[in-house]
C-alpha positions in Angstrom: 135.2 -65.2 -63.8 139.2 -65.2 -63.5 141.6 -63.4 -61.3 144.9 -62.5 -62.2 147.7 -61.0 -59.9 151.1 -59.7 -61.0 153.8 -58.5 -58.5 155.9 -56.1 -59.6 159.2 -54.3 -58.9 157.4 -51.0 -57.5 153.8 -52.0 -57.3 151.1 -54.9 -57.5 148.2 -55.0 -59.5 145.0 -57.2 -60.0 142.0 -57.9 -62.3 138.8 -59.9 -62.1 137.9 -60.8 -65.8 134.9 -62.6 -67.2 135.9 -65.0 -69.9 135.5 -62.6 -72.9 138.6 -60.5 -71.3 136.5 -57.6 -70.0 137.9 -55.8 -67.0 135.5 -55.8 -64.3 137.6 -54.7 -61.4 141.1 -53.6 -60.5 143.2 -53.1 -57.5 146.6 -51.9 -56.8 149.3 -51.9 -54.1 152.9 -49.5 -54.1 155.4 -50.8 -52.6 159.1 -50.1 -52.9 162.8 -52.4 -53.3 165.2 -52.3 -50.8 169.1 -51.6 -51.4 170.6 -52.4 -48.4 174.2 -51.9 -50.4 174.9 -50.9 -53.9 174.2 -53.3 -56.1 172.0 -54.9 -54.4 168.3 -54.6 -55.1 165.6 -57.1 -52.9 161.9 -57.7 -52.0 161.0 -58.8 -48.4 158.1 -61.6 -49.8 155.8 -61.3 -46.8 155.5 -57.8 -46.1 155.6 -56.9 -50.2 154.7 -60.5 -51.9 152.2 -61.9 -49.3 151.0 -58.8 -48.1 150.4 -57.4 -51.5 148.4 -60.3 -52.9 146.1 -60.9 -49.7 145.2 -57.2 -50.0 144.6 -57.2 -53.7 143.0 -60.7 -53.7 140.1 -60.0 -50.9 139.6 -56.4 -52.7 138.8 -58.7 -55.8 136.9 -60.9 -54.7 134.4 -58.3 -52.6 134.1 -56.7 -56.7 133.1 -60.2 -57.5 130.6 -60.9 -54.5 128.5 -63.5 -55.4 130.1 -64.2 -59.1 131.9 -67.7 -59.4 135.6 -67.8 -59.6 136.6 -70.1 -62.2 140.5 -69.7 -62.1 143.5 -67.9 -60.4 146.5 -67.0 -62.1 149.7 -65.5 -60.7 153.1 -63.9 -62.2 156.1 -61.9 -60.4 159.3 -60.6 -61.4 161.7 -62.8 -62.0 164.0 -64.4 -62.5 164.3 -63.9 -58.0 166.2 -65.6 -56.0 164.0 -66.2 -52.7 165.6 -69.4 -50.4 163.0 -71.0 -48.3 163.1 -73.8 -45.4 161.1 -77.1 -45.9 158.1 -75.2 -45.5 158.5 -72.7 -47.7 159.0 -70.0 -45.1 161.7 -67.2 -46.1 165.3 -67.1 -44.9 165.9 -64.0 -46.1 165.1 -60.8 -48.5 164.7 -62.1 -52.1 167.1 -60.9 -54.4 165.7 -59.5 -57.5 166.5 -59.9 -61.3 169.4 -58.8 -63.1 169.2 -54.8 -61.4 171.1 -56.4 -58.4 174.2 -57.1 -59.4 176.1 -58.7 -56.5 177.2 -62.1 -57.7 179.6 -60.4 -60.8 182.7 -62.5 -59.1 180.7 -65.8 -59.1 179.3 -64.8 -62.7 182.8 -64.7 -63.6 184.0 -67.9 -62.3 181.3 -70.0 -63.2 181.7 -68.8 -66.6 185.2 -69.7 -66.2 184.4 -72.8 -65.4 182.0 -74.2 -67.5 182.7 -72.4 -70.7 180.8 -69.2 -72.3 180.1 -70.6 -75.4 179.0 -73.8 -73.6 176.9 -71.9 -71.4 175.1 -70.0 -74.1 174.0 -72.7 -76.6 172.8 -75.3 -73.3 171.3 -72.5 -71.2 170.3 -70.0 -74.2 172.0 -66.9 -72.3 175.4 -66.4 -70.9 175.8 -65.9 -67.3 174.9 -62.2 -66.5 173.3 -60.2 -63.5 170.1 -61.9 -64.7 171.1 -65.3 -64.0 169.9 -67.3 -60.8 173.2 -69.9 -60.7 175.4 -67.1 -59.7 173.5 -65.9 -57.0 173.1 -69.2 -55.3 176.5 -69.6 -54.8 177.2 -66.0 -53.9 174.6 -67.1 -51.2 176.4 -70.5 -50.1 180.0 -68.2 -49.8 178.7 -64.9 -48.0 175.1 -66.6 -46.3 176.5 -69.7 -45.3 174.1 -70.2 -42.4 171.0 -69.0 -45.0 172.2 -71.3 -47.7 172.9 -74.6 -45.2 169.1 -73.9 -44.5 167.4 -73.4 -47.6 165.3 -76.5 -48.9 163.3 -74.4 -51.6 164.5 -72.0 -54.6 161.4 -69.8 -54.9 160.8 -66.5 -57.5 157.6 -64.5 -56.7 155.2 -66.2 -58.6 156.3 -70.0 -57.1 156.2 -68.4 -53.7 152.4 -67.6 -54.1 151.4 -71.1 -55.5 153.4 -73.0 -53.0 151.6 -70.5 -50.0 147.7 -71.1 -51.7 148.2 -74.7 -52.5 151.2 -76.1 -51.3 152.4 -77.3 -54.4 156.8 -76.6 -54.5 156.5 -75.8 -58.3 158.0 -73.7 -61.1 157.4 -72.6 -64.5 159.8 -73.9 -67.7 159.8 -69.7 -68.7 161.3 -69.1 -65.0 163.5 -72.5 -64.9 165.0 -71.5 -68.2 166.6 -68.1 -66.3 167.7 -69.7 -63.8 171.1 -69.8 -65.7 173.2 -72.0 -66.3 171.1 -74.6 -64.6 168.0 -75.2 -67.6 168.8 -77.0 -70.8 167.0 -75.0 -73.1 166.8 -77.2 -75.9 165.6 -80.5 -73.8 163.5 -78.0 -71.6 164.1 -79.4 -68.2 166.6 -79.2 -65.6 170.3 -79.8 -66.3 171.1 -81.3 -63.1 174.8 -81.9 -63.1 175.4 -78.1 -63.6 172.9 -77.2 -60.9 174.5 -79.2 -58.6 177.3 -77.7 -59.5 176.3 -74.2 -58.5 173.8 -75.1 -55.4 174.8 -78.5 -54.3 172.5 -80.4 -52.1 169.1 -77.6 -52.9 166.1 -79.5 -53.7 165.0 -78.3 -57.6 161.1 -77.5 -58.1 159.0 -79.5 -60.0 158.4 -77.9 -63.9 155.4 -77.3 -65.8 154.0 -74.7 -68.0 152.2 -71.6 -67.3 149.0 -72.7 -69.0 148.8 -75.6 -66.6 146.9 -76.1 -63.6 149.1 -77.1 -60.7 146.6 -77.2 -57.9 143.5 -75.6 -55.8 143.4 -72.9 -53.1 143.6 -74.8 -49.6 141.6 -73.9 -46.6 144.6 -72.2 -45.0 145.0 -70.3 -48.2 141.2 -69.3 -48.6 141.0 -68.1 -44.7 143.9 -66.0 -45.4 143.5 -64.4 -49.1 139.2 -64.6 -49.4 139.6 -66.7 -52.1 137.5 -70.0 -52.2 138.8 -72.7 -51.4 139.5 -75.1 -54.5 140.1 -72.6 -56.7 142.2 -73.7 -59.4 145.3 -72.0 -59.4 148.1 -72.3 -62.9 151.5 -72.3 -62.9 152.4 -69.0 -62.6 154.9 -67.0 -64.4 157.3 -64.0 -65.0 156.1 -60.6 -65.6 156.7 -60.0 -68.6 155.6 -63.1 -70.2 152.3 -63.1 -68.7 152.5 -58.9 -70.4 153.2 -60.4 -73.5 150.5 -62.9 -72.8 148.2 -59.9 -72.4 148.8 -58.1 -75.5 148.3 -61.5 -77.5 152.0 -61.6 -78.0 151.9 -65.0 -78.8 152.9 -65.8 -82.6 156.5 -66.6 -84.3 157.6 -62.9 -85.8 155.4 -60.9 -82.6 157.4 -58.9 -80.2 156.5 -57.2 -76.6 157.6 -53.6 -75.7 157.0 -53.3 -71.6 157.0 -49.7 -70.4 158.0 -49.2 -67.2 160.1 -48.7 -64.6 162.6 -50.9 -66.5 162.1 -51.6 -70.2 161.8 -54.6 -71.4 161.2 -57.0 -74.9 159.9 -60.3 -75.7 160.1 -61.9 -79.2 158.3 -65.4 -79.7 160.3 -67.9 -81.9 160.0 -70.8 -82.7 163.5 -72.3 -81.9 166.1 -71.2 -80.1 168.9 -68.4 -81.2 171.7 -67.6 -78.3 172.6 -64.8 -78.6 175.4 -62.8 -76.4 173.7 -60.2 -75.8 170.2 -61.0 -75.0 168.2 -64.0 -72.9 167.2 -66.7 -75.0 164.1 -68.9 -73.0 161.2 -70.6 -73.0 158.0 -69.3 -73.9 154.9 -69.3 -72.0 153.6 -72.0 -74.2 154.9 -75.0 -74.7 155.8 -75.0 -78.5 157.3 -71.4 -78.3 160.9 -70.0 -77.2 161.7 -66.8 -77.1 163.9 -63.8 -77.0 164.2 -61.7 -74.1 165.9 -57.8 -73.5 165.5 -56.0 -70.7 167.2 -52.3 -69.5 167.9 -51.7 -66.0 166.2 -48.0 -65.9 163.4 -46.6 -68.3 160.6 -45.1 -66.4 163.2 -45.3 -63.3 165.0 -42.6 -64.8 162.0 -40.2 -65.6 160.6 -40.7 -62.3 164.1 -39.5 -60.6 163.8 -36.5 -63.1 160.7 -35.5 -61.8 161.7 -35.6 -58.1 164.9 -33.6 -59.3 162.8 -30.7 -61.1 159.6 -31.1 -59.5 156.1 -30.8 -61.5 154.0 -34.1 -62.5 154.3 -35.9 -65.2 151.8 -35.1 -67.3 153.4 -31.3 -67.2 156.9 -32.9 -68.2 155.2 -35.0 -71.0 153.3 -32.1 -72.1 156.2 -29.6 -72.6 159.2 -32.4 -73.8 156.2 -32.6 -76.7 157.2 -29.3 -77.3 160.4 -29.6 -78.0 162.2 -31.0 -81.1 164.0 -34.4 -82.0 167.0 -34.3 -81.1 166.3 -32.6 -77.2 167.7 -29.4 -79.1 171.3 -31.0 -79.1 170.7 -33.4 -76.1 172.0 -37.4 -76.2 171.7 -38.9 -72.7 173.1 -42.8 -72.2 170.2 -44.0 -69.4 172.5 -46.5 -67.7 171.4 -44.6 -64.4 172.0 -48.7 -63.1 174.1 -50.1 -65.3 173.1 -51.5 -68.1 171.6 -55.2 -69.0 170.8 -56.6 -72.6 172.9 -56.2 -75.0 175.4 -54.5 -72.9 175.8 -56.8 -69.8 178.0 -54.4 -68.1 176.9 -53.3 -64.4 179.5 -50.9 -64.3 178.0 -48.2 -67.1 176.9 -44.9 -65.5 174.4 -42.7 -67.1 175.5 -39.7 -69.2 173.9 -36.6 -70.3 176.2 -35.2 -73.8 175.9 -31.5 -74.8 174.6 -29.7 -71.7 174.5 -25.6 -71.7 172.4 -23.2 -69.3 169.9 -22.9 -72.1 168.5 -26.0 -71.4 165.9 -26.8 -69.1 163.7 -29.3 -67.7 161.8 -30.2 -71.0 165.1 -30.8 -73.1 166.5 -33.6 -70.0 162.9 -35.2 -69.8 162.7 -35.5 -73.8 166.5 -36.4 -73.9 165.9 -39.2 -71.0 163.3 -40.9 -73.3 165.2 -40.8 -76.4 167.8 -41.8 -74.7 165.3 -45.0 -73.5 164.7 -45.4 -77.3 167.9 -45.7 -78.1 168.7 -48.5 -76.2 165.3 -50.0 -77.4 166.7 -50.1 -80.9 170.2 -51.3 -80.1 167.9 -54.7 -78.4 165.9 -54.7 -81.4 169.4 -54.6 -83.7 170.8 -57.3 -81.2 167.5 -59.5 -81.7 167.6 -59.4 -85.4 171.3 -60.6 -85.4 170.3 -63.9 -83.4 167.6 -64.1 -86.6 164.5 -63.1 -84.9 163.5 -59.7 -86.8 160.4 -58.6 -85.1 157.4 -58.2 -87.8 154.6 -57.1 -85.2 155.7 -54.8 -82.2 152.9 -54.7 -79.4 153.5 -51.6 -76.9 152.4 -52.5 -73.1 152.7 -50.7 -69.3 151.5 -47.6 -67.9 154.5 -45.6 -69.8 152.1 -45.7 -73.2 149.9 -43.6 -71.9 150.0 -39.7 -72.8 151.5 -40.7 -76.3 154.7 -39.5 -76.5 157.1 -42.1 -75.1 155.9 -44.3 -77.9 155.8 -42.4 -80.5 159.5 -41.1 -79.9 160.2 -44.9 -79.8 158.7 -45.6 -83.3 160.5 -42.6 -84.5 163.7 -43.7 -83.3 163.2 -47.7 -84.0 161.3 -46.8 -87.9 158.5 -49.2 -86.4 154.9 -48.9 -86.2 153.7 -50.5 -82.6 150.5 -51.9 -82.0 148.2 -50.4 -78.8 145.9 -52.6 -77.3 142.7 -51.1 -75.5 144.1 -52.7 -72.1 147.6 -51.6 -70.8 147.0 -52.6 -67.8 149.9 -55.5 -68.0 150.3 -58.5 -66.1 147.8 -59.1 -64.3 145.4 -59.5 -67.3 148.1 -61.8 -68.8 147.2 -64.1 -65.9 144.2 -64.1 -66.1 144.0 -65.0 -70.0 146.2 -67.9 -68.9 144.0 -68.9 -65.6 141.2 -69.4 -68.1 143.3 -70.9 -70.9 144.1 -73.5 -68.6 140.1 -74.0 -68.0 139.5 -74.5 -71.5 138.1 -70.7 -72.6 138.9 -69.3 -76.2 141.3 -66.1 -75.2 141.7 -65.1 -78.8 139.4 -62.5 -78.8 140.7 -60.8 -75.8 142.1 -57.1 -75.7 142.2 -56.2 -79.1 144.5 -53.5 -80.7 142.6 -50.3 -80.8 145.3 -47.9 -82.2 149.2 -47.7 -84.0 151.8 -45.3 -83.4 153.1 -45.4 -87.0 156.4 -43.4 -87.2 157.2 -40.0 -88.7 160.1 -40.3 -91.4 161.1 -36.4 -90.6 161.7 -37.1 -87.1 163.7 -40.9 -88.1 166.4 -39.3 -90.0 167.4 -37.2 -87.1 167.5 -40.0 -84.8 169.6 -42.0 -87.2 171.7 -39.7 -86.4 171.9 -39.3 -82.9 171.7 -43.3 -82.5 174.9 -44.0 -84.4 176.2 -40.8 -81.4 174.5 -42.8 -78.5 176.5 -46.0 -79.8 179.9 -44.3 -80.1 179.0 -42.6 -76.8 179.1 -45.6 -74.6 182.3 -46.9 -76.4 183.9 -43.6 -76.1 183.3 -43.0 -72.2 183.0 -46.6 -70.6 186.5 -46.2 -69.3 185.4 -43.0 -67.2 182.2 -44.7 -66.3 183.9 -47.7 -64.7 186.5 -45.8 -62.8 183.6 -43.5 -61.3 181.4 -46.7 -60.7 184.2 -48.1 -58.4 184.3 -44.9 -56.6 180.8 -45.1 -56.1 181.7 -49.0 -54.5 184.8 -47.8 -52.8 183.0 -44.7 -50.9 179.6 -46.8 -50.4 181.8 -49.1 -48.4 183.4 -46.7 -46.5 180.9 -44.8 -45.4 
């Protein structure tokens, strides 16, 4: 049997697996992000991380009393920031992907620097709010006494590994966001711009998330339940091991994540930089992908529902009810900025066309057209670099119910593959904790239904997508002076 553990931005999850892919047992943890400023969005790794996976991990194994354990596999979100002494201990909070967006100065000047377009075709991505370079030296200039410290560049996956086995190791799909300091194309790390933006830090070791990099210790096993000299993989990023899950693995196939952000993942086979969007490695080694990623989907219904009240199977049930369109309705979901293809963590979301005649149903359908819509602008962005998606797999708790996706299809014009499993991650670590010992995953989670989309419903949202576009170009001027009022009054007090 195989165990697989994902850590998420608002929650942990966990399955035990035998090797055909069945589900045997699940386990899940909450937890929440802290934003000690605006802009800034972190992760405490021991009372979150650590204290997440030892809780999920012993609940496992009990599931799977007297079952062997074959193989452990492990992904986070990423790409994290979290500096560590020479023991791997944490100096401070880990700062999280691209929602926290306080290194935009040092994104700036190292673009400056070392050149955008240079930048994109060695790294794959420009520098943005997703990037790890920038962050390091916002921590060397405003956590001197952190930074002088710090021995160990960690994400939440590498943080896990390095606690079970003691292995200081990291993934090439993780290395190759930690922008600008990858070289995508010779898939290891370009030193001399590393240096450049965290001199002196000690770099991880690389190797691929398929690979087993070492075996539970006894200090790991007394603390988690696992057994000691359990083999334990790489380890990843979230979404690649979700991809991973939904057999997202073939030239042409392409990921939708539903959740509290959205997120996309197209496999390639080469590289294509593209502005707007995250070019990396894959999870396996002969594959590169495409990456998009919004800062709010799911964020942005949940806050709905805590403004109106009611559960969301009410909200989903009556938004159904209404027509295409959110009876004149366009909302711009940049409740946190926006990431791909917009890099700009100064838009602010919008809702267009409000009277007193709307209600709760029209804002909760108009939030997740308004998610679509920036779906298809990634999808329009990733077919630009070349890499036109010809399979769409939907993934993440925000399939269920029916009606997210199938306002996405209807929006996009593209039928998306559902496989029986949503559960994400986690079973994407698994398949790759027994891919690494040698089992056939091929067979595993098959697609059980398609949301094929309804031409009616399309040609309205032609419509109001070319609106959503103009929309953003039309008020990003407001939205940036009220974004550094928010900044200015946060400040202040």
């Amino acid at each position: 049997m195989f165990i697989g553990i994902d850590i998420g931005t608002s929650g942990s999850k966990g399955v035990l697996t035998d090797t055909d892919g069945a589900v045997l047992a699940r386990a899940e943890r909450p937890h929440e992000v802290s934003t000690p400023r605006p802009g800034w969005v972190e992760h405490d790794a021991e009372s979150v991380w650590w204290a997440d996976f030892v809780a999920i991990a012993r609940e496992l194994v009990d599931a799977g009393a007297g079952a062997r354990l074959d193989g452990l596999g492990i992904s986070g979100i990423g790409p994290c920031l979290l500096p560590a002494d020479a023991q791997g201990n944490p100096l401070r909070p880990a700062i999280l992907y691209g929602v926290d967006t306080r290194a935009t100065v040092e994104i700036a000047e190292l673009t400056d620097e070392l050149g955008a377009a240079a930048v994109l075709e060695r790294a794959g991505s420009p520098l943005t709010s997703q990037a790890v370079g920038p962050k390091l030296r916002w921590l060397a200039r405003h956590e001197p006494q952190v930074y002088e410290r710090s021995h160990m560049l960690l994400m939440a996956s590498s943080f896990l590994v390095h606690r079970l086995t003691g292995r200081y190791v990291l993934d090439h799909q993780s290395a190759s966001q930690c922008v600008p300091m990858y070289d995508l194309r010779k898939r290891e790390w370009a030193r001399d711009w590393a240096e450049h933006c965290a001199p002196g830090l000690t770099l991880p070791e690389l190797a691929w998330p398929t690979e087993t990099v070492g075996r539970v210790t006894a200090e790991g096993a007394a603390a988690t339940g696992l057994p000691e000299g359990l083999p334990v993989t790489t380890g990843t990023v979230d979404a690649w091991a979700e991809a991973a899950s939904v057999g997202v693995r073939a030239p042409g196939d392409a990921m939708v994540m539903y959740g509290t952000t959205m997120f996309l993942v197209q496999i390639l086979t080469e590289p294509r930089p593209h502005p707007g969007l995250w070019g990396t490695c894959g999870a396996w080694p002969e594959t590169y992908s495409l990456a998009a990623g919004m800062a709010t989907s799911g964020a942005v219904t949940d806050w709905l529902r805590r403004l109106v009240g009611g559960d969301f199977a009410d909200l989903v049930a009556d938004a159904g009810k209404v027509p295409a369109g959110s009876r004149g309705l366009l909302m711009l979901p940049y409740f946190a900025g926006e990431r791909t293809p917009l890099f700009d963590p100064d838009a602010r979301g919008i809702v267009a066309g409000l009277t007193t005649s709307h209600g709760r149903s029209e804002l909760y359908r108009a939030a997740l057209e308004g998610t679509a819509y920036g779906v298809r602008h990634n999808l329009v962005a990733m077919s630009e670099a070349g890499g036109r998606a010809r399979r769409l797999v939907a993934v993440g708790g925000g399939t269920k119910g029916g009606l997210w996706t199938q306002i996405v299809s209807d929006v996009t014009g593209l039928a998306q593959e559902l496989p029986g499993e949503t559960v994400g991650a986690c079973l994407g670590d698994a398949m790759l904790a027994a891919a690494a010992s040698g089992v056939d995953t091929s067979g595993w989670n098959p697609v059980t239904s398609i949301v094929e989309p309804d031409a009616e419903r399309q040609a309205v949202y032609d419509q109001y997508y070319r609106r959503y576009r103009e929309l953003y170009e039309s008020t990003g001027e407001i939205a940036h002076f009220l974004a550094a009022e928010q900044h200015r009054t946060a400040d202040h007090g």
